[in-house]
VEXROZA-350498 format. One line per field, with one value per residue (C-alpha): x, y, z; residue in one letter; residue number from 1. Coordinates in steps of 0.2 Angstrom, whole numbers, plus 5000, padded with zeros to 4 digits. Layout:
<atoms>
c1 = c(X, ...)
c2 = c(Y, ...)
c3 = c(Z, ...)
resn = c(A, ...)
resi = c(NUM, ...)
</atoms>
This chain:
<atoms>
c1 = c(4975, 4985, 4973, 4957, 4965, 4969, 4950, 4946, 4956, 4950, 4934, 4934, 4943, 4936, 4918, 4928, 4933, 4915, 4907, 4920, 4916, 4897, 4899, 4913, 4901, 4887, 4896, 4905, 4891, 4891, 4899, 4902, 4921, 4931, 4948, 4947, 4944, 4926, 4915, 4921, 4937, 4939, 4927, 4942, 4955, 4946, 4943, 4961, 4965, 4950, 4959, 4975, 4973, 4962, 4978, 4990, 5001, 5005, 5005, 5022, 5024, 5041, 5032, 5013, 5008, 5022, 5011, 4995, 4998, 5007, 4999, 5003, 5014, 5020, 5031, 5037, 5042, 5030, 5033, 5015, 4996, 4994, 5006, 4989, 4982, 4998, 4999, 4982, 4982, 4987, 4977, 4964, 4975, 4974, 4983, 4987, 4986, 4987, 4970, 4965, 4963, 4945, 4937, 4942, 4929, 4927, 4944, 4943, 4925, 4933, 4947, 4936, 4928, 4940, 4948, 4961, 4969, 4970, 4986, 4984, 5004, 5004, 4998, 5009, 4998, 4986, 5002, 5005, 4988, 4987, 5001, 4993, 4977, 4988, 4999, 4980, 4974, 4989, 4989, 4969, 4967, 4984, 4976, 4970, 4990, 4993, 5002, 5011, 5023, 5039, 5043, 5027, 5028, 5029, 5046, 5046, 5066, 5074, 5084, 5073, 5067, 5074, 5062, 5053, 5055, 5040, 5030, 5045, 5043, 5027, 5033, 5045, 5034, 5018, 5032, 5022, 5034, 5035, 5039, 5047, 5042, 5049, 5038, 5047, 5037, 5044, 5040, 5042, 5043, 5026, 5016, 5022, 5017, 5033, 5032, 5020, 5018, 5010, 4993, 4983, 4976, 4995, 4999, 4982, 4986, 5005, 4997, 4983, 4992, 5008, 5011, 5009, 5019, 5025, 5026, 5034, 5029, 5043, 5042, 5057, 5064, 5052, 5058, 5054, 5059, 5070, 5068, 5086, 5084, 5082, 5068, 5081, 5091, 5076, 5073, 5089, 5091, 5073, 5077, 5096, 5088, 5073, 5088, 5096, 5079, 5077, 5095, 5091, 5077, 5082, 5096, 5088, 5073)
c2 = c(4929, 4941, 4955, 4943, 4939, 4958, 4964, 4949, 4955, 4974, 4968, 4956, 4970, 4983, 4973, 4970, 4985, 4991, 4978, 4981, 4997, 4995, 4981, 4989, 5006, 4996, 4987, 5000, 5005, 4988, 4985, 4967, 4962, 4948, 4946, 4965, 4970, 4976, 4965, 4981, 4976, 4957, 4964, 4973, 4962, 4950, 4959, 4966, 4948, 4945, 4959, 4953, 4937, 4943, 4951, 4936, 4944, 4930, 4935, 4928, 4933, 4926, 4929, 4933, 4930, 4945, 4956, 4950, 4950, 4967, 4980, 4999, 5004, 4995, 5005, 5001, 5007, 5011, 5005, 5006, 5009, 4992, 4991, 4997, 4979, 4968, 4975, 4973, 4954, 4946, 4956, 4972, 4987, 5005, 5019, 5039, 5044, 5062, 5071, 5071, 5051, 5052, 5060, 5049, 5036, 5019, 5020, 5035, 5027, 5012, 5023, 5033, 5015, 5008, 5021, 5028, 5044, 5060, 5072, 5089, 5087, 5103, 5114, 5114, 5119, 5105, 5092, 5096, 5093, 5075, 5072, 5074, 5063, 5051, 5049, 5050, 5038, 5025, 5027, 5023, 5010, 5001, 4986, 4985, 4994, 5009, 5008, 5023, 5024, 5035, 5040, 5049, 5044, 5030, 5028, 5018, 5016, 5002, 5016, 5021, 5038, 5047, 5043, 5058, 5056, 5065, 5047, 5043, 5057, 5050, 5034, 5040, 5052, 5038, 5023, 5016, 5000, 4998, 4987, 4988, 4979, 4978, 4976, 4969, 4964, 4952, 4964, 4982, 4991, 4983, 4989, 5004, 5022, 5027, 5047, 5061, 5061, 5043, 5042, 5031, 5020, 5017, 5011, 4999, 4991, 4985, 4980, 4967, 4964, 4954, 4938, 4932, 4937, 4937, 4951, 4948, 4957, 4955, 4956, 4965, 4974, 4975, 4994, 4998, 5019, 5024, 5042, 5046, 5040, 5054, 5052, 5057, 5043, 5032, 5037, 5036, 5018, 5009, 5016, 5005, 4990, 4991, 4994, 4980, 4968, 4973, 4972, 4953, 4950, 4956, 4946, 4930, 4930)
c3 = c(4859, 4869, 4866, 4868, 4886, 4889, 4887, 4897, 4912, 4908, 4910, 4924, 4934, 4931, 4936, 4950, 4957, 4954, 4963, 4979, 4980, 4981, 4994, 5004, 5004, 5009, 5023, 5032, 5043, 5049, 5065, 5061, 5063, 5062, 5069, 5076, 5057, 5050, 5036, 5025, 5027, 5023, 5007, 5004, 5005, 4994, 4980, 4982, 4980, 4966, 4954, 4956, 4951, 4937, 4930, 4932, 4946, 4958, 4976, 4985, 5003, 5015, 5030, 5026, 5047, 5051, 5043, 5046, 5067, 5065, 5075, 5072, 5056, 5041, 5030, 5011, 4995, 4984, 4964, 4956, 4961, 4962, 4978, 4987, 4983, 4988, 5003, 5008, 5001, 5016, 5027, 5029, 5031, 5031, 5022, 5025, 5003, 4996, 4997, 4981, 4981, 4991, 4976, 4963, 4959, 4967, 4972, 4985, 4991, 4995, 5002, 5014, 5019, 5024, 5034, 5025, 5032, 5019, 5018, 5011, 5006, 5000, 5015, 5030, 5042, 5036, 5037, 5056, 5059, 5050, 5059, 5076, 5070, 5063, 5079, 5090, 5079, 5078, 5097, 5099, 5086, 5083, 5070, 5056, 5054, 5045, 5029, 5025, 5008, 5015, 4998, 4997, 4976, 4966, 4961, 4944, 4944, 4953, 4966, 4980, 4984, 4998, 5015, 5019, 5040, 5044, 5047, 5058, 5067, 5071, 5076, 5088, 5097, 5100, 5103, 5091, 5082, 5061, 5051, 5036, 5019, 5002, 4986, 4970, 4953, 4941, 4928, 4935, 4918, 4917, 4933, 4934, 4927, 4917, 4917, 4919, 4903, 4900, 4899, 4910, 4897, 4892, 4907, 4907, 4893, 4896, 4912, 4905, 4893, 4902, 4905, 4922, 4936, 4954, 4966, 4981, 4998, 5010, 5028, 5035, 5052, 5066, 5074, 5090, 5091, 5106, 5114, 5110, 5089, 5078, 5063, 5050, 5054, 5057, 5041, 5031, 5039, 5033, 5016, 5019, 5026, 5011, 4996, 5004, 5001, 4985, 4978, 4986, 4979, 4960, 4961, 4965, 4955)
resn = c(X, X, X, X, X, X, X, X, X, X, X, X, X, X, X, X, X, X, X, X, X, X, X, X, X, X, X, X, X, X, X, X, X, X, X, X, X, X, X, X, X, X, X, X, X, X, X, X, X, X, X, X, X, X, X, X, X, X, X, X, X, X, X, X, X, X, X, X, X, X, X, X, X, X, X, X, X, X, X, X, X, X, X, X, X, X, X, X, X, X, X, X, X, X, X, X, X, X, X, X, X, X, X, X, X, X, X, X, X, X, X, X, X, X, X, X, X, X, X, X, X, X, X, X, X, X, X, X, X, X, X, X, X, X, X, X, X, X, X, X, X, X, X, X, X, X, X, X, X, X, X, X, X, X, X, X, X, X, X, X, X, X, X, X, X, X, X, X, X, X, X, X, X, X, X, X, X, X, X, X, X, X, X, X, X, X, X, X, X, X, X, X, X, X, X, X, X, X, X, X, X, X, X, X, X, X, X, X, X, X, X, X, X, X, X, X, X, X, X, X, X, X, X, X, X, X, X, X, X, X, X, X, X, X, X, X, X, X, X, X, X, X, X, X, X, X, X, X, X, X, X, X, X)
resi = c(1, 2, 3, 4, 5, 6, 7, 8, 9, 10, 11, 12, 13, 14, 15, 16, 17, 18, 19, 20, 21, 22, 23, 24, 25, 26, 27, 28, 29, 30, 31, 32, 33, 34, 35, 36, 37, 38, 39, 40, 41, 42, 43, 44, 45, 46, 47, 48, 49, 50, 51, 52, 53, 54, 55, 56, 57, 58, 59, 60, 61, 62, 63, 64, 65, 66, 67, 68, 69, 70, 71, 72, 73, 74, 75, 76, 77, 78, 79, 80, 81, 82, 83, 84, 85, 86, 87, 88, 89, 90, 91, 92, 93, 94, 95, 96, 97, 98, 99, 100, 101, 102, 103, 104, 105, 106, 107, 108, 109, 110, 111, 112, 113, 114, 115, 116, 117, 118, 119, 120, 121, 122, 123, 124, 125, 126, 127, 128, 129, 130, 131, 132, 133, 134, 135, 136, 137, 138, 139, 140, 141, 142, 143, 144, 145, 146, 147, 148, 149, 150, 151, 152, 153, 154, 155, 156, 157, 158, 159, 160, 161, 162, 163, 164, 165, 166, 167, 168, 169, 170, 171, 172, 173, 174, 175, 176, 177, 178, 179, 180, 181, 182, 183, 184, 185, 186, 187, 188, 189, 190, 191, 192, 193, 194, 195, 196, 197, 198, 199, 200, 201, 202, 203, 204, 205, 206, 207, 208, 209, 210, 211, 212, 213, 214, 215, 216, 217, 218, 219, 220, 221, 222, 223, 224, 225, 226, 227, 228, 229, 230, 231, 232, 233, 234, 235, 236, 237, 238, 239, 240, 241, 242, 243, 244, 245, 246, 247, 248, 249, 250, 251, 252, 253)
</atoms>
């Protein structure tokens, strides 16, 4: 039964993904928006929530309006590739992701769509540059926010990464506020990529095969950056108030 209800989920998401990707593709040129967020967006969104509860996960959010009414950042720690769908559950967002991302299938056409802004991480010179267009972007179109995932990886432990303070750089020179978000899964060892080394098919099947689940997507700090902070310290204290949510929220669920 478990692996007759595995395929099931494969399937249905996988349909799923493949028709959001098509519909968002075929939507984004239309300058339809509700709510200040284009048709492609809501598309989006909806199949973000489609997929999810394809797979069982239930969504659980303290404060879903917080992050729905946010205009400008929103930053969190990032656990597993699903965290792309729980954040964008309660409302369109948009995300800065590693380059490679806009060329993968369906995925990186839903990315490009939908506004995503691409980081050459590798490249210096091409990481001051995004750094400008992020922060003339942020400044010129404040909502739908911009997601950003300081740890710049997923992190499949349950410490967090250091916060690279390179996207509170940008904060502080735009003024533009953040707020901070914590992401737990009931079952972490199931929604995350274990090692390099694990193939993706490996990590598909413990995925559709679970039982059902919650995530929780937790609004936390609103920060407003002062002229006299520091990004390093920005940095250092969002990953404090984040560990701080999840030690929390592991204890009490």
């Amino acid at each position: 039964m478990a692996y007759l209800r595995g395929f099931f989920r494969l399937a249905s998401s996988a349909l799923i993904i493949v028709g959001t990707a098509l519909a968002v593709v075929a939507t984004s040129w239309i300058p339809i928006e509700l709510r200040q967020i284009r048709l492609s967006g809501w598309i989006f969104t909806l199949g973000a929530r489609m997929v999810m509860f394809t797979l069982g996960l239930r969504f659980v959010c303290t404060d879903p309006q917080r992050v729905a009414q946010h205009h400008g950042f929103i930053f969190s720690n990032h656990v597993s590739f699903f965290d792309t769908l729980v954040m964008a559950h309660a409302v369109p967002v948009r995300f800065i992701a590693k380059a490679e991302v806009k060329h993968w299938p369906f995925i990186g056409w839903i990315a490009r769509a939908t506004g995503t802004l691409f980081v050459e991480r590798e490249d210096r010179v091409q990481r001051a540059t995004v750094r400008q267009a992020v922060g003339e972007n942020i400044q010129t179109q404040q909502y739908p926010p911009i997601v950003v995932f300081p740890e710049g990886t997923r992190n499949p432990l349950d410490t967090l990464l250091p916060f690279r303070y390179g996207v509170f750089d940008i904060a502080l020179q735009t003024g533009m506020p953040y707020l901070l978000c914590a992401i737990h899964y009931e079952r972490t060892e199931s929604m995350t990529w274990h090692s390099r080394n694990e193939s993706l098919m490996t990590t598909v099947r413990r995925i559709v095969l679970q039982d059902p689940s919650r995530v929780w997507l937790i609004p936390l700090e609103l920060v407003q950056p002062q002229p006299d902070d520091s990004p390093q310290d920005l940095a250092y204290q969002a990953r404090e108030i984040v560990g701080t949510a999840l030690v929390k929220v592991r204890a009490e669920g």
